[in-house]
N, C-alpha and C positions, 0 to 999 in steps of 0.2 A: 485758323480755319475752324466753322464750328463743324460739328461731328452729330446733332442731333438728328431722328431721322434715318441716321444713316446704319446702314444694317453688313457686317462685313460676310461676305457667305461663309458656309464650311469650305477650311482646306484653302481660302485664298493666303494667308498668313504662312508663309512658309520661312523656316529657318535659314541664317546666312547659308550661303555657298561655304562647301568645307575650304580652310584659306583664304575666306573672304578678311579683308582686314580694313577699317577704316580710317583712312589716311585723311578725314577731316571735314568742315561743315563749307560747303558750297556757297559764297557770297552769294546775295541777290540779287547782282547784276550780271552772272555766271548765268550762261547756258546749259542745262542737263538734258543730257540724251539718254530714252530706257524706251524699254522695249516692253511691250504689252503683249500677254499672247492670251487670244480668246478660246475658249471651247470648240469644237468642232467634232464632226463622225471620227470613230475610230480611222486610221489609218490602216489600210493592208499589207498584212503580213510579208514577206517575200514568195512566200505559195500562193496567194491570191494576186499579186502584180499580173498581169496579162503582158501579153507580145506585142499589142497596141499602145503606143506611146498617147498621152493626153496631151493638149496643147497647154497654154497656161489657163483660158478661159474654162475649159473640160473639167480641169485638177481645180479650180477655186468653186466651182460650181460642188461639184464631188464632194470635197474634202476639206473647204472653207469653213469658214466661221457664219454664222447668219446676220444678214443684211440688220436684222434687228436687233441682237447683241451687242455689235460693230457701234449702232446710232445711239446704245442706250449706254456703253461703253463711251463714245464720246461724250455725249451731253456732261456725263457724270465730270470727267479730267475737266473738261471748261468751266463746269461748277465752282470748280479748284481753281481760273482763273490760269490753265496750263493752254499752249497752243501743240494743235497738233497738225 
């Protein structure tokens, strides 16, 4: 994979999980599943939660990730030649 170009932000590089241990290299014909988590607004506190429930469309709208991070977050893994 080349890497020129490519810029890694602050802070995305983050150290194993404590006990993480690596039990080995994934053939290329293996499927890998991970989990991507984007930026979003802070989340509220348990004193800021309200007595009105959000639906799920309310809470993704609210507290999502932005439509354009998500596309620019895509584009990038497919670069990579990963399907998402």
């Amino acid at each position: 994979m080349a890497t020129e170009g490519r810029v890694e932000p602050p802070g995305s590089n983050r150290p194993a999980a404590t006990g993480a241990q690596r039990i080995g290299t994934p053939s290329p014909d293996e499927d890998v599943e991970v989990t991507v988590t984007l930026r979003g607004p802070q989340l509220p506190t348990a004193d800021e939660i309200t007595a009105t429930p959000l639906d799920a469309g309310a809470y993704a709208a609210r507290y999502g990730a932005s439509a354009e991070d998500a596309a620019k977050v895509k584009q990038e893994l497919e670069s990579f030649g990963l399907q998402l």
